[in-house]
N, C-alpha and C positions, 0 to 999 in steps of 0.2 A: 176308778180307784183314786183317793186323795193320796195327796205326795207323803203326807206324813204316814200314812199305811205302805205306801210302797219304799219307802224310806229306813221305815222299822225294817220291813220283809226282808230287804236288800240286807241290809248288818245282821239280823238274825242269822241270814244263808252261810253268809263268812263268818259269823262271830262262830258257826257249827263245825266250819270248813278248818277252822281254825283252833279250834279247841280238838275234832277228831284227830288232824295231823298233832299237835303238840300232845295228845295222851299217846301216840303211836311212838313218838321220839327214844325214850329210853328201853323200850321193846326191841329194837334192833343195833344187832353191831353195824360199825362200818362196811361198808358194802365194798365189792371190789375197787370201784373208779373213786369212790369218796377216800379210799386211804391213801392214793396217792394225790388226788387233787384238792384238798388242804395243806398237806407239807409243803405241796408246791402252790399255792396261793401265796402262803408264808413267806414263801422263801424269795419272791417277786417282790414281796412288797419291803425285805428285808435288806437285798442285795439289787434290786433294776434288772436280775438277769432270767429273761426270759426261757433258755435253753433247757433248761432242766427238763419240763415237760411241754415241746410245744404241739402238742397234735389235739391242744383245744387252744381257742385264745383266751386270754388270761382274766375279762373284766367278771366272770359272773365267780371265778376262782378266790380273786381279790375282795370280792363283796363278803363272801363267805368268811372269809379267814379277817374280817375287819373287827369282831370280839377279841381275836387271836393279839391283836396289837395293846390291845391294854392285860390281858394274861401272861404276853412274853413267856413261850414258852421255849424249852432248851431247842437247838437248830445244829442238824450237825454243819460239822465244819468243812467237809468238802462233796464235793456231789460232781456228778458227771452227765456230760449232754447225752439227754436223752434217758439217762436212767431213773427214773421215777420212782419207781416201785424198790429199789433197793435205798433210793434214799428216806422214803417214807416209812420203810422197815428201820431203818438206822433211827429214826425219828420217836417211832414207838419204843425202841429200845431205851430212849433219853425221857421220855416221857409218861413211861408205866402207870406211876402213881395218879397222875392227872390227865390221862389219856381218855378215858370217857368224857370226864368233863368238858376236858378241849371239844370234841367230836360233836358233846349235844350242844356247846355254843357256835358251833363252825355252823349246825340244820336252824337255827334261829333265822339266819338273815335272807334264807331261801324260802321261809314260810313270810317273812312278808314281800319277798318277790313274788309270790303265788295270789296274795293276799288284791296287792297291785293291777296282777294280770285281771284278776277278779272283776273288781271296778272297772279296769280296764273294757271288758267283756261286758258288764252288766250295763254302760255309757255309751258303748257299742252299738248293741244291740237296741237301748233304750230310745235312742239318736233316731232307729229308723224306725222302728215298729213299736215305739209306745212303751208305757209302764209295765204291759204286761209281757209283752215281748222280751222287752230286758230282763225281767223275773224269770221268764222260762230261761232262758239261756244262761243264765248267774247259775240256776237251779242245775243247768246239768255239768257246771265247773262245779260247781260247790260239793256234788254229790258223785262226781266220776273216780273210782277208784284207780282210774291212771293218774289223776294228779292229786288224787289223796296220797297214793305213794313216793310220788316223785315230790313232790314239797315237802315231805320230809326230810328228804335225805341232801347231802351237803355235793349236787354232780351241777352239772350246767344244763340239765334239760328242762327244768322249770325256767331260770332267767333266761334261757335261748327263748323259749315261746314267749316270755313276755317281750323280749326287743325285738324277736320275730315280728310279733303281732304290731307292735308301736310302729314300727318302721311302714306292716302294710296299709296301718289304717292313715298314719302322719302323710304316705304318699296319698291316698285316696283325698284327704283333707285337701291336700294340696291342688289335686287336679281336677277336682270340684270346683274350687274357685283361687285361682293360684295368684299368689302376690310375693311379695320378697321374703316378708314374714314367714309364710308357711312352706314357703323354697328351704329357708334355712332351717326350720323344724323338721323336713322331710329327711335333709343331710343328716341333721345329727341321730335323729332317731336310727338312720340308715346306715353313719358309722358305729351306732351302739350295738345293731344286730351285729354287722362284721365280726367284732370285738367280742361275740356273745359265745357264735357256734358257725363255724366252716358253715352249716348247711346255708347260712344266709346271702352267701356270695348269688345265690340263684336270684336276689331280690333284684341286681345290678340290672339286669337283662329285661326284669318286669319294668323297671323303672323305664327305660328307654321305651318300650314297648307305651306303658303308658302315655308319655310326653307324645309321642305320635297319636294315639287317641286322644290327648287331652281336651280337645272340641267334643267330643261326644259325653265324655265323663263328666264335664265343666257343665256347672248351674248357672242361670245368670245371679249377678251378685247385686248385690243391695246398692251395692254406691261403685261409682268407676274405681276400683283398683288397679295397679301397677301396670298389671300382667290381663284384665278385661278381657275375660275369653272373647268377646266381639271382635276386638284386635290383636287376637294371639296369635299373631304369625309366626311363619316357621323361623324365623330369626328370634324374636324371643323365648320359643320353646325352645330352642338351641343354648342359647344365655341359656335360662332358667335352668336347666337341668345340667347345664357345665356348673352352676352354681351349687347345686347340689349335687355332685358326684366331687367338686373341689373338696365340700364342708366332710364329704365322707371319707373321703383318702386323707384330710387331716386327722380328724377323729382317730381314724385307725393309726397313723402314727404317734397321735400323742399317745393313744392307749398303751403303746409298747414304749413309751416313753424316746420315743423319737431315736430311736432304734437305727444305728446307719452302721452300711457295710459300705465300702469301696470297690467291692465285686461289681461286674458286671454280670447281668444276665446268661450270656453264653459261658460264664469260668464257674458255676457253679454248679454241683453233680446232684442230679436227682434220682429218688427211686422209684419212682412212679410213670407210666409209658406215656400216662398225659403229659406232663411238664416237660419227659425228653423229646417230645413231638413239638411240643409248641418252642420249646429250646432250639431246635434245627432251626426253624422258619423265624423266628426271632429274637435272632444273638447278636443282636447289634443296638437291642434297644437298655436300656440302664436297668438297675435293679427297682422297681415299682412299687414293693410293699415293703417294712421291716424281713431282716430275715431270719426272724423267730416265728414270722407271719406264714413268710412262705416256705420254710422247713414244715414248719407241721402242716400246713395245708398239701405239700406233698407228700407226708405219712400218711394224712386220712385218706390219699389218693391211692395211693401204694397200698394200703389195705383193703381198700375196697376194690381193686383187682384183681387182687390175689391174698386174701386172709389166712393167715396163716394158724389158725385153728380151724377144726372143723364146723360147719353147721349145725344144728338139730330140728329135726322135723317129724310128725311123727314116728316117734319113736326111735328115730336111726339119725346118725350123724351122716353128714355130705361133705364133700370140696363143690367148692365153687358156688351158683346160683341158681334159685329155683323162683321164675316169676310168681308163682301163686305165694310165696311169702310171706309178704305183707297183708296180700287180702284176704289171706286166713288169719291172720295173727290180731288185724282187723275186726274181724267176725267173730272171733269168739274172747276176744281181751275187750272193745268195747260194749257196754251193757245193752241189750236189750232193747228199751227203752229210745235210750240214745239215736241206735241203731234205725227204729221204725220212725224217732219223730224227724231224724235227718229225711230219711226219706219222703217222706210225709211233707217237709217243707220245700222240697225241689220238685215234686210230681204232682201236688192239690192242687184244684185250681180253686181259684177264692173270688169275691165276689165285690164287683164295682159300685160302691157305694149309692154313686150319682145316677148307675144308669139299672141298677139292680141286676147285672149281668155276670156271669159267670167266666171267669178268664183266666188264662195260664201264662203268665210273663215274667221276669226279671229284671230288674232296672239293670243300667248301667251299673251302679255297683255292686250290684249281687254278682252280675256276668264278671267283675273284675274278681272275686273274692272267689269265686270259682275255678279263674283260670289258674290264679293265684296256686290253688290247692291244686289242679292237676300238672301244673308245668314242675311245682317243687315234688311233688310225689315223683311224679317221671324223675326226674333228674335226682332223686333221693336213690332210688331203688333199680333204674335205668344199669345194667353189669354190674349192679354192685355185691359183690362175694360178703360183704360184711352183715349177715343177715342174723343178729344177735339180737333182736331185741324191739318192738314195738315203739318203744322210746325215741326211736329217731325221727319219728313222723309224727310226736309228740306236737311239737310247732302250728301243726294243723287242724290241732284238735277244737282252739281258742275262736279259728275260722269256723270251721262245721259249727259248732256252739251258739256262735250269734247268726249264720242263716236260720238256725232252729227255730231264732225268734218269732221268723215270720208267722209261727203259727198262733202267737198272741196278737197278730194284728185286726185290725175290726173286719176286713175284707173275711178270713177266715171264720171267724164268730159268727159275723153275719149268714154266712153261707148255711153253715152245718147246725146250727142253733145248741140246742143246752147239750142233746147230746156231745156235741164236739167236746164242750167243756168238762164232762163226765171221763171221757174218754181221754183227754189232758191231764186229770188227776189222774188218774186209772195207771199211766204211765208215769206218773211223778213217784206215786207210792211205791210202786214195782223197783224202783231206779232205790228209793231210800231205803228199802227192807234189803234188796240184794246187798246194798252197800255197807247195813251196819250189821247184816248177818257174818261177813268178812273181817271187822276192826278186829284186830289194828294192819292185820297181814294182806296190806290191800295189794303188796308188790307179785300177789300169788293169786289175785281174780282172774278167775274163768267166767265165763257165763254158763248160759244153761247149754247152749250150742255147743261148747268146749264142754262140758259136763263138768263141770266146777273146779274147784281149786282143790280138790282129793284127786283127780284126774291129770290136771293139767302136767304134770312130768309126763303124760304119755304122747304128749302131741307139741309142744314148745318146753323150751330150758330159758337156761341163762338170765337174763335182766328180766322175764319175762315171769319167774319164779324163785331160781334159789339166785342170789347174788352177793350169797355170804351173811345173812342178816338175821339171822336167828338164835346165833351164841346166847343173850339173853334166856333166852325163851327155854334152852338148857341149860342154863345154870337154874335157872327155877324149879324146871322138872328134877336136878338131882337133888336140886336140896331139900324139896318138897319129898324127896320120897328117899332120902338120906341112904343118897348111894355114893361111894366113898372116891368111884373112879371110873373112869368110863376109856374105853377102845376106840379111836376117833376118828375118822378120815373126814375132817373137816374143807370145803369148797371155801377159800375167804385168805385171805393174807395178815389178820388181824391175830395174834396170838391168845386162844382162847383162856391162857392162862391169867389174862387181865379183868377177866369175867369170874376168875374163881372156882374155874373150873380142874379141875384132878385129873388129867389125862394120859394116854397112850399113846403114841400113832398106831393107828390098825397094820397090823400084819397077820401073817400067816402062817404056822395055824392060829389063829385067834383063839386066845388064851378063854375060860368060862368069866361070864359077867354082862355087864352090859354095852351092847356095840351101837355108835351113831355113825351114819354116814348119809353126807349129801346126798341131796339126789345128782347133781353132776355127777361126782364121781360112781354113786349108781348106777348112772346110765353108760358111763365108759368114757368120761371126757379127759383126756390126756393133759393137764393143767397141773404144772408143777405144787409143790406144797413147799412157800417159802415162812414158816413159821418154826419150824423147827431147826435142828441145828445138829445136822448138818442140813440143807435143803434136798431134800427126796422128789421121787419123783411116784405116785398114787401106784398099788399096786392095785392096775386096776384088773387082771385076773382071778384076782381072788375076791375082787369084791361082787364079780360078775354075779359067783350064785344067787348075792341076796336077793334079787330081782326079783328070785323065782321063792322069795320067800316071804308073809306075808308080816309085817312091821306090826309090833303089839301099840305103836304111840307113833305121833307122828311131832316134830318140834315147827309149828309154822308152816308147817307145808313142803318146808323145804327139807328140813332134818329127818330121816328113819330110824326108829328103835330098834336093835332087834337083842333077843335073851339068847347068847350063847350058854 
């Protein structure tokens, strides 16, 4: 393949990836976590003060809401630690008229953090296994309807994976052939993940692990640098990686703008059983992170102990955790496709060029990228109650992606001949028709295994389906079919009445006409309704029969019709 063909292919992919999320954009309201995680983007870059929402770090929030600073939009004027969701309700009330608009500028700066990952992925991949390698793997970002959905919308799980991913490949760069340079690239990449998404602190631990293999993962380099794996003794991997753990603990302070308490570690109360354990054994050492940093990181702990809403899982909500989880939500939220060629490129063996032989192995950085992905899966999903959502292990998606590549490399070709290549389209096509059979409602993909996205309420909820995002998509339906008012038990915290919509809240008996209800609330999810006024709480007995009734229209997937 010449460069300028695989150069077109590559911008083709994303100019597609790119254009399907930006026609997806006005299709959906704001989702649950994006209506409070712009007010509070805003509000950091407005006021310095962290507290409002700390149980994500603030840099991929800030990215987001940087249109927001030439829009200046109204802000209320007091806000309280920890409360989010009621300041972002105060937010919408000051901003009705221009509240969409705000919203589709806030999903702008997230579609080219996606855009980024992209490249990112496709230079990846390209790096080890060839032009065509990097193509397959571009090919299953560009076309995955998990991050078709999720780069649309204005949360932190798109820029979490791309600083996820920078920080693992910046380390690999590094301990390939480590010199000062790519010490201090590894740092910052390393404090950007921090600063991205909690889940990154798991990187800390690889790193170190790393620096101890670095002889094995280390190439020889072209010319004597600094750090010459020859003489990389354990005193300079000592240095070197104090160097870069130094550049990351700045990072993370500057990102909270240098954030300081005069607490000490043992004066400070936590809720979470990890921090008061690690609190006992050491309260004598000073406060370590900003403490906006380590407030929220002790709510995401404190949640995922003990979540204080319930689960869903086939069909029925839970307390607590169920390990099969993820690797169902896995199985049938991943495409197909995806699915076989991951496996496909860990299990084939492929075939030695030089010696025309058949062999099944991994370089050292396949095994890094590997362990990469089982140690943060474990420690993702390792007791944790918070089992809401696919998207958490989003981060890993970018990894699985570029081993995929391997299967464009000449050793595979070689081996299997034209058939291989038959059977590489076979699954490229399969991956684009499932994909544009779904636009724009990609946040509601099922596969064939989950039996599609008409199914999917009977086996996962929440981020994985309805997440409040389909107000649009009923305002069209009533106006399309000029109906003057509708019965509502809307799942979303967005007031549907900024979409034009004529409503009721559902009660009981439900008056004759036309009734919408989530599918959350369909299914029995106990989630307050904070758009009206007073704030109510779903009556969800009454909503129980509809279940057992069959919906004339469906709004996205997520929305039910029904004709009282």
């Amino acid at each position: 393949m010449k460069s300028w063909q695989e150069r077109l292919a590559a911008a083709g992919l994303l100019a597609l990836f790119a254009g399907l999320v930006a026609a997806g954009l006005p299709r959906h309201s704001p989702t649950v976590d994006e209506f409070a995680h712009l007010p509070a983007g805003y509000h950091y870059w407005k006021s310095g003060d962290f507290s409002l929402y700390a149980k994500n770090p603030p840099l991929v929030k800030m990215i987001a809401t940087l249109p927001w600073l030439i829009l200046q939009p109204a802000r209320p004027d007091r806000f309280s630690k920890g409360q989010a969701w009621r300041y972002a309700t105060e937010f919408m009330r000051l901003n009705q008229a221009d509240y969409i608009r705000l919203f589709s500028w806030g999903r702008v700066p997230i579609i080219f953090l996606a855009l980024l990952l992209g490249i990112g992925i496709w230079r990846g991949s390209r790096r080890r296994y060839g032009p065509v390698g990097g193509l397959i793997s571009l090919s299953c970002f560009c076309l995955c309807p998990n991050f078709l959905a999720h780069s649309g919308l204005a949360t932190v799980d798109v820029g979490a994976s791309l600083f996820f991913g920078a920080a693992v490949f910046a380390g690999l760069w590094y301990f390939e052939r480590p010199s000062w340079p790519r010490a201090g690239l590894a740092g910052t990449a390393l404090g950007l993940a921090q600063l991205a998404k909690f889940t990154s602190i798991f990187l800390i631990p690889l790193f170190l692990l790393g620096a101890a293999l670095a002889p094995r993962l280390a190439r020889e380099p072209e010319g004597k640098g600094l750090l010459h794996p020859k003489s990389y003794s354990s005193l300079r991997r000592l240095l070197s990686l104090t160097v870069i753990l130094v550049i990351t603990w700045l990072i993370l302070w500057a990102g909270y703008r240098f954030e300081w308490d005069p607490y000490a570690f043992s004066d400070l109360y936590f809720r979470s059983q990890s921090l008061k354990w690690a609190q006992t054994r050491f309260d004598f050492l000073p406060l370590p992170v900003p403490p906006s940093y380590l407030d929220g990181f002790d709510a995401q702990l404190a949640d995922a102990e003990h979540n204080k809403f319930p689960n869903y899982l086939f069909g029925r909500w839970y307390e607590g955790q169920k390990w099969y989880y993820f690797p169902f939500a896995i199985a049938v939220k991943t495409p197909i496709p995806i699915l076989l060629a991951f496996l496909a490129a860990l299990f084939l063996r492929r075939r030695d060029l030089s010696t025309a032989r058949s062999f099944w192995s991994w370089s050292p950085q396949e095994v890094a990228l590997i362990v990469v992905m089982i140690v943060v899966y474990l420690g993702l999903t390792w007791r944790n109650q918070l089992q809401i959502g696919l998207r958490y292990l989003l981060p890993l998606y970018p990894l699985a992606y570029i081993l995929i590549g391997r299967l464009g490399g000449p050793g595979f070709r070689q081996r299997f001949g034209r058939g291989y290549v038959w059977v590489l389209s076979g699954l490229g096509v399969w991956l684009l028709i499932g994909t544009l059979r779904i636009h724009p409602h990609y946040l509601a993909y099922f596969n064939e295994l989950g039996g599609g996205p008409d199914r999917g309420y009977r086996i996962l909820l929440d981020s994985n389906l309805d997440w409040g995002q389909d107000l649009p998509g009923l305002a069209d339906y009533l106006k399309e079919h000029q109906i003057a008012k509708v019965h509502l038990a809307y799942f979303g915290h967005v007031d549907p009445a900024i979409y034009g919509i004529n409503y009721e809240p559902f009660q009981e008996p439900n008056p004759p006409g036309l009734t919408a209800i989530s599918v959350m609330y369909l299914m029995g999810f106990p989630y307050k309704i904070t758009y009206t006024q007073p704030q109510s709480s779903p009556p969800l007995e009454e909503i129980a029969p509809y279940r057992n009734r069959q919906p004339y229209a469906k709004i996205g997937y997520s929305i039910f019709l029904y004709q009282d």
